[in-house]
N, C-alpha and C positions, 0 to 999 in steps of 0.2 A: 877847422880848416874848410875852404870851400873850392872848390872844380867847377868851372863851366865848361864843358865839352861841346865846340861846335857842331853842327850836322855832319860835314865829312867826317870827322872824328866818331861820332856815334854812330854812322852805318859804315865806319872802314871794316868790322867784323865779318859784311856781305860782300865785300868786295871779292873778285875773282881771288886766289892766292895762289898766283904766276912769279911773284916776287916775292923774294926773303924777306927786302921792306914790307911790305903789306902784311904778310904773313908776321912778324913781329910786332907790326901797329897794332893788326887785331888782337892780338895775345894783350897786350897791352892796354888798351880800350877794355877789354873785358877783365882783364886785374882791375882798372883803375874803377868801372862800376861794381864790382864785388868789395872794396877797399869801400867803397862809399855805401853800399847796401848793408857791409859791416857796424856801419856804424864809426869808423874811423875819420869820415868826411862829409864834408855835404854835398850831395848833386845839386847843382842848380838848373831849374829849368825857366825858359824867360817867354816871351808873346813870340818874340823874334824863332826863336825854334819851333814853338808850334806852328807858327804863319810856314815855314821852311819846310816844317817834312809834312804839315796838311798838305802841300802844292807836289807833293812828292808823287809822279805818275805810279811808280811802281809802288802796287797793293802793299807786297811785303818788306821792301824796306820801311816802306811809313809805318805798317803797323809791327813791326819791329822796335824803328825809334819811339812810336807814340810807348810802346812798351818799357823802353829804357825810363824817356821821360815818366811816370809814374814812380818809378823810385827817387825822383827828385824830391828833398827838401826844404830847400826855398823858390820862392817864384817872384821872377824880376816883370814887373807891367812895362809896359812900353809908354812910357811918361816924353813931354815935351823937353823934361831936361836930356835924358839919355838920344831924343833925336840931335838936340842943339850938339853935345858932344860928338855923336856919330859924322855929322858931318864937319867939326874939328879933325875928327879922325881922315875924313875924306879928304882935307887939306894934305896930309902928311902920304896918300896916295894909298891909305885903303879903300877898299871898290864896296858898296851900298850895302848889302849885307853883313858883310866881314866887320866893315864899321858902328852897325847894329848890334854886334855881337860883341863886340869890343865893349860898344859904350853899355851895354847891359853889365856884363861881366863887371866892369866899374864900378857899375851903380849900384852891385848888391857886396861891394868888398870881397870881392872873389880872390883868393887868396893866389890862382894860378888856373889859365885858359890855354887848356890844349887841341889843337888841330893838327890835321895830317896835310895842310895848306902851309906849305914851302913858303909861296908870297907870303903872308901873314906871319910865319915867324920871321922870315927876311926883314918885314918893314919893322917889324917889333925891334929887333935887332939892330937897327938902325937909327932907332931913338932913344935915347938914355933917360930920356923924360916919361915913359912908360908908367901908367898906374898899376900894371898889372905886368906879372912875370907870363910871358908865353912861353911852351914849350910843345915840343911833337910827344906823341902817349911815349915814346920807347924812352925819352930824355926826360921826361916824367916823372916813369916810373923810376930812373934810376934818380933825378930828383928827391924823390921821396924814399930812396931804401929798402924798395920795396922787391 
């Protein structure tokens, strides 16, 4: 089985926790990379997330995520196919990153790509043509049984 967890998704752990939401996502996030450090999944980590949390101002959330990423098992390159798709994806009204991430996740048979980006599971949602199941970590985890 494999997980691509976006950038919001992997520093929702630092986010302030003012909100039950939040406060569950991160609980969640941090099940779903212990679930993969297990051994039970694969993290994947792709060019598009490195590029994302290297531009990352704050010291410790980068090196934070740079730290989650190392427990990653596959690594997706940023190829001319996954741009061609990314901007298919920008057709359907994902915004330039999220589209990146999408066509990554695609591109290495990702089994399920989760974000704590509302839009992105909305537009997911919206198309039945989907290569990949999205979900938020908390529907995820309950996804998985976990």
């Amino acid at each position: 089985m494999r997980i691509y967890i976006d950038t919001c998704g992997i520093q929702r752990p630092l986010d302030i926790k003012n909100q039950l939401r939040i406060i569950l996502e991160a609980d969640s996030i941090l099940g779903l990379i212990e679930f993969c450090k297990e051994g039970h999944a694969d993290l994947i980590v792709s060019d598009v997330l490195r590029y994302e949390i290297q531009n990352c101002q704050n010291i410790i959330r980068r090196e934070y995520a740079e730290s989650v990423l190392k427990k990653a098992k596959l690594d997706v390159p940023l190829t001319e196919e996954i741009r061609v798709r990314a901007v298919e994806l920008e057709g359907f009204g994902f915004r330039g990153l999220d589209a990146l991430h999408l066509a990554s996740a695609e591109a290495c048979n990702a089994d399920f790509f989760c974000t704590c980006d509302d839009e992105i599971i909305k537009r997911a949602k919206l198309r039945a043509s989907n290569k990949i199941r999205v979900f938020s970590p908390i529907d995820l985890i309950r996804e998985l049984k976990l």
